[in-house]
N, C-alpha and C positions, 0 to 999 in steps of 0.2 A: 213383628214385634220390634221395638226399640231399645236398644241396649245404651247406656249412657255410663262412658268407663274412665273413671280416674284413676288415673296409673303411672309405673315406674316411666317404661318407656317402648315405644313397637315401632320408633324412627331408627333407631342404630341397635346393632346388634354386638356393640362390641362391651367387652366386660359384663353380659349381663344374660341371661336364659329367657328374661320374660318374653322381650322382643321376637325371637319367632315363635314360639306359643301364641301369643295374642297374631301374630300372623298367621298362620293355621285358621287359629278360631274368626277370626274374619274373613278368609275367604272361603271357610265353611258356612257360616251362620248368612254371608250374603246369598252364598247358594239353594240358602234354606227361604229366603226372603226375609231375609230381618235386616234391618237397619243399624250400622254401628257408631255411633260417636266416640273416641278418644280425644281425652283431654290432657296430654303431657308436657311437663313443662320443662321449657327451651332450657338446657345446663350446656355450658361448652364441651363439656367430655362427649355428651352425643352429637352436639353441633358439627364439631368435628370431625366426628366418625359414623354420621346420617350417612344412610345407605336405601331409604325407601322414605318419599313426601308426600305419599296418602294412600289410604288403604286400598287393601284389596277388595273387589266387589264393591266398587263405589260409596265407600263410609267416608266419614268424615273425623279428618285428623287435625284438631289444635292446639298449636304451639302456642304456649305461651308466656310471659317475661314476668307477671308480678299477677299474684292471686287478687289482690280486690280489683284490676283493671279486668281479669275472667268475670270477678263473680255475675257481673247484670246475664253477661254471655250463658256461661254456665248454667245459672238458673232459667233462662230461659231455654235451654235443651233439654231440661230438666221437665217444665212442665206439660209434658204430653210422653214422658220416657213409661215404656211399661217396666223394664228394669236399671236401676240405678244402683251400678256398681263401685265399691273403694278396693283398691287392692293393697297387697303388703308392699311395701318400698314406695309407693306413691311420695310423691314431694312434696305435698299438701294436704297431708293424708287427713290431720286434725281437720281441717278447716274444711277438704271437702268432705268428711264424716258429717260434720254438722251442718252442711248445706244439701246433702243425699236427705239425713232422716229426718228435716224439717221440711223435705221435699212431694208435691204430690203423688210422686212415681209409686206404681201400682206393687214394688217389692225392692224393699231396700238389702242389697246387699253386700259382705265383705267376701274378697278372695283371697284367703293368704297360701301365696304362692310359695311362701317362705314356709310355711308351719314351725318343722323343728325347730329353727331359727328362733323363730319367736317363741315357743314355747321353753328352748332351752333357758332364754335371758328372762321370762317371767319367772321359770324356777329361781333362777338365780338373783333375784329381784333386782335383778335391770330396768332401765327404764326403756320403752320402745318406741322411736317416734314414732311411728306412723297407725299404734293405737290408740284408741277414746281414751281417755283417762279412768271412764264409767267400764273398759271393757266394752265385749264386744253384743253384749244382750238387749241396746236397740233396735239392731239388724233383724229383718225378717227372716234372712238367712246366711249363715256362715258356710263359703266352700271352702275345700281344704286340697291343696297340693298333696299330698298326705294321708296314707289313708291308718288302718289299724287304731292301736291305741290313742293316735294324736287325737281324734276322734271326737273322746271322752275327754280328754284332756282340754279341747277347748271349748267344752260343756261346762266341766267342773272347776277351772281357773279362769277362765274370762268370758263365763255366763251366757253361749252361744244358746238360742234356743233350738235352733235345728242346724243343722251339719249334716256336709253331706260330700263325699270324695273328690273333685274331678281333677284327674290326675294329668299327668303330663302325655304329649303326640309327636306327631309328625305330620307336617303337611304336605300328603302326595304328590302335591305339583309342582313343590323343589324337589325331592329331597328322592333322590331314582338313583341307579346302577349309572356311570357313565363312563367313558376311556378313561382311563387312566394318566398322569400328569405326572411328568418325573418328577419336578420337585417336591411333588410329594412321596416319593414313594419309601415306603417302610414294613420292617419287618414289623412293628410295635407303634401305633401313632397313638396320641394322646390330646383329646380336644378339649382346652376347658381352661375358665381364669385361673388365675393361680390364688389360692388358700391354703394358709399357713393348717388349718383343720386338717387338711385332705394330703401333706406332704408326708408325713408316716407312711398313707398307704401308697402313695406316688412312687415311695422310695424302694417298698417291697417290691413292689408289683411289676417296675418299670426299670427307676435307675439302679438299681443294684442287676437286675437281668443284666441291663447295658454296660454296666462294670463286667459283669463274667462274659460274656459275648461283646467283643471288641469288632466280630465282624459283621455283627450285623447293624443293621441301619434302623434307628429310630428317630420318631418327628414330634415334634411339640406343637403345638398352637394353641395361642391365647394370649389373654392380654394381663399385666400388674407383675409378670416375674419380676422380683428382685434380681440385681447386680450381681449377689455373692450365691443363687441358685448353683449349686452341684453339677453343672456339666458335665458330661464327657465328650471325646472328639466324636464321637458315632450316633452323639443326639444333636438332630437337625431343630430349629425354633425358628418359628412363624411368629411373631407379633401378636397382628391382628389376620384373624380370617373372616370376613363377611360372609354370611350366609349364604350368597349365591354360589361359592368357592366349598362350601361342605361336601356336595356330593362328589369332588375332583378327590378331597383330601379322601373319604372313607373310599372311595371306590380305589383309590390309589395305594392304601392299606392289606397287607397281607390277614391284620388281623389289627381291631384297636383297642385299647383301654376306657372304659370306663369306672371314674371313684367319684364316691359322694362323699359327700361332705357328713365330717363326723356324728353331729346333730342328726342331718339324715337317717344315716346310717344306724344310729344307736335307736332310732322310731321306729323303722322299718315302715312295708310300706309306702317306699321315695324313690321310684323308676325315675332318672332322669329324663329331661328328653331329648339330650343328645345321643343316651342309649337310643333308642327311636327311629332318631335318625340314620345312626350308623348301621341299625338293623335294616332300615327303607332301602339302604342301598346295596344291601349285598353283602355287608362288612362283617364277619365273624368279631363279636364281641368277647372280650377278656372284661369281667367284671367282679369289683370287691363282692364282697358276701353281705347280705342283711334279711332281716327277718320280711318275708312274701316275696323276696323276691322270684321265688314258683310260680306266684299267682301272674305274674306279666309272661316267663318265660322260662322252659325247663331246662333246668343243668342239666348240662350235658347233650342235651340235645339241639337246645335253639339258643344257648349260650354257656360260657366256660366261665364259672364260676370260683376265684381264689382267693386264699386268704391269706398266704405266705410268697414269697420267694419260688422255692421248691417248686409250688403247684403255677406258677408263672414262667419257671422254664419251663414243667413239660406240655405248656400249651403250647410254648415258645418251637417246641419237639413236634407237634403233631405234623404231618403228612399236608399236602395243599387236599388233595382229595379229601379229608375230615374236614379241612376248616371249611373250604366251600359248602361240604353238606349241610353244617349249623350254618351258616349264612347263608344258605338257601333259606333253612327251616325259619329261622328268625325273619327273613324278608317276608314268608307268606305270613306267620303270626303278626307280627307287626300291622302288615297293611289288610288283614281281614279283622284286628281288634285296638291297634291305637293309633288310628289317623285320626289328623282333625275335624273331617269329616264324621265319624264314629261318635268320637267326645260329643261335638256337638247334637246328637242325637239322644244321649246323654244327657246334657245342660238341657236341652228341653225338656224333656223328663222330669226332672230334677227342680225346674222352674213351675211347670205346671203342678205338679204334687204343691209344691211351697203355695203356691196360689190358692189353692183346692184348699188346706188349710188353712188359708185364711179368707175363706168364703169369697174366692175373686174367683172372675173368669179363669179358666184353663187358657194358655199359651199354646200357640204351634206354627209351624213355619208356613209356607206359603204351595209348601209341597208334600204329597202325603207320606208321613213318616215309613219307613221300613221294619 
C-alpha cells in the first residue's frame, strides 16, 4: 500500500511530538511493505534543527519552499496513492485538504494528532488553520490522537463520518534501556516543550518538589522555555534533545515526569508518547492524572500516578527496588501493546474496515498480519 502524508514535520524533532511518531510509523508500515511519501515543508526552525533526511524503510521525504511549486509533484504522488493523508499542524493544510479530496486516492484521510487542541478552539470558536472551512466530513476517514469523548465530539462539531482512535507509540528501534550519562542524570527529569497550559501542573508535580528537596538533582529538556522560567539551583536544562539522545536521558533517570497538556488532559484518553518512550526504556514514570489513563497503564503498578505536590514527593520517597519494579512492569506493557510496530497493525485494520465500507478492496501489508 501507498501512504501519501501531508504533515507538520518527521525531519527535526525539536519543539514538536509529531516527528518521532511518524518515525515509528515508517519504519513499521516499511516493515509491513508499504510505501511512504511525506511531504513537509522546509521552515527554518526545522532546518535548523533537521536531525533525520529520509525515511526510514526507504520512503520518501519532500522538502519543500512554496505550495504551487509541489502541487504538479504532489499530485502526481497522489495519483496511484491507496491512502492520502492531511494531518493536524500540517503547513498547507488548506490547500493540501483540497488537493487529497479532489484526488484519485482509494481513501481520503485526516489525522489530527492534536484533537483536544483542536476541539478545545472550535468550542471556543477559534479559528483553526490547518482545518477545511466545510469541517472535517469530506474525508473518508478521521483518525484521532485521542481517544474517549473526543470521539463523538469530532462527529458532532466538525461532521467526521467515521473516527477511529490511533494513539500515540514508541519505536523499538530507538527507544531501549542504555548506560547511563551523567549529564543527564536525575532524581526527577522532565522531557517536553514548554507550554504555558502544562506549567500549573509542571509546578506541582516537579518545581515545587525541587524547592522542598534542595538536594536532589533534577533535568529539564526541551525547547521555547522563557527567560523568566522559575528555576532553582538543583534543576539542570537541556535546550534541545534529539531523539537519538532520549534513551541516554530516560535511562539516566531515577524516575521521569510526564504532563499533558491541559486540553489533553481535560479529554482524557491522551497517552503521550514520550510516556512510551520513557516506559521503552526502563524509566519509572511520575504522571499527572486523567481520565483512561488505566486503559494504557495501571497506577500503581506500571506507573505512579499524581495530582498534587504531596503525592509527588512520596513517589519522590519510594525505595529504587519499587521504582525499578514499575519500570520493569511498564517496559513489558509498553513494548507487547504500544510500539510502532503494534499501531501499525492497527492503522491497517482500521484502513481496511474504512475500505470495506466503502465498497473498496481490503488493504494489507506485504506480510501476514499477527
Amino acid at each position: 500500500m501507498k501512504l501519501v502524508v501531508f504533515g507538520l514535520t518527521v525531519s527535526s524533532s525539536w519543539g514538536n511530538g509529531h516527528a518521532m511518531l511518524w518515525r515509528g510509523l515508517c519504519r513499521a508500515l516499511a516493515a509491513r511493505g508499504h510505501h511512504v511519501v511525506f511531504l513537509e515543508h522546509d521552515v527554518p526552525y526545522y532546518a535548523n534543527t533537521r536531525d533525520l533526511w529520509e525515511l526510514p524503510g526507504g520512503g520518501e521525504l519532500i522538502l519543500y519552499d512554496d505550495w504551487d511549486a509541489l502541487r504538479p509533484l504532489a499530485a502526481a504522488r497522489l495519483a496511484d496513492a491507496d491512502v492520502a493523508m492531511v494531518t493536524s499542524y500540517c503547513y498547507d493544510a488548506i490547500a493540501a485538504s483540497e488537493l487529497v479530496l479532489g484526488s484519485p486516492a482509494r481513501l481520503r484521510v485526516f489525522y489530527d494528532m492534536d484533537t483536544p487542541v483542536t476541539l478545545a478552539a472550535v468550542r471556543g470558536g477559534q479559528g483553526v488553520a490547518y482545518l477545511p472551512p466545510q469541517g472535517l466530513g469530506d474525508f473518508d476517514l478521521v483518525l484521532s490522537y485521542t481517544g474517549g469523548r473526543a470521539l463523538a465530539e469530532l462527529r458532532d462539531r466538525l461532521g467526521a463520518r467515521r473516527v477511529a482512535p490511533l494513539y500515540g507509540h514508541v519505536d523499538g528501534e530507538l527507544h531501549r534501556r542504555v548506560a547511563p550519562a551523567d549529564g543527564y542524570r536525575a532524581d526527577l527529569s522532565y522531557l517536553g516543550t514548554y507550554a504555558a497550559d502544562r506549567q500549573a501542573a509542571l509546578d506541582r508535580l516537579m518545581l515545587e518538589p525541587a524547592r522542598r528537596l534542595p538536594h536532589k538533582r533534577f533535568v529539564i529538556g526541551g525547547a521555547l522555555y522563557p527567560h523568566d522560567f522559575p528555576w532553582t539551583p538543583n534543576i539542570y536544562f537541556k535546550r534541545h534533545m534529539p531523539l537519538a539522545e532520549h534513551p541516554a536521558f530516560y535511562s539516566s533517570s531515577r524516575m521521569t515526569l510526564n504532563v499533558t497538556r491541559r486540553a489533553m488532559a481535560e479529554m482524557g484518553y491522551c497517552p503521550s508518547g514520550r510516556l512510551f518512550e520513557a516506559a521503552a526504556c526502563g524509566c519509572p514514570v511520575l504522571s499527572d492524572t486523567w481520565e483512561g489513563i488505566d486503559a494504557f497503564f495501571e497506577p500503581g503498578t506500571e506507573i505512579i500516578a499524581a495530582a498534587d505536590t504531596e503525592q509527588a514527593m512520596a513517589a519522590l520517597a519510594l525505595s529504587d527496588e519499587e521504582l525499578a519494579r514499575i519500570g520493569r512492569a511498564a517496559q513489558e506493557r509498553t513494548l507487547a501493546e504500544h510500539t510502532a510496530a503494534r499501531r501499525v497493525l492497527e492503522l491497517e485494520s482500521i484502513l481496511s474496515d474504512a475500505l470495506r465500507r466503502t465498497d473498496a478492496p481490503a488493504l494489507g501489508g506485504a506480510a501476514t498480519e499477527a
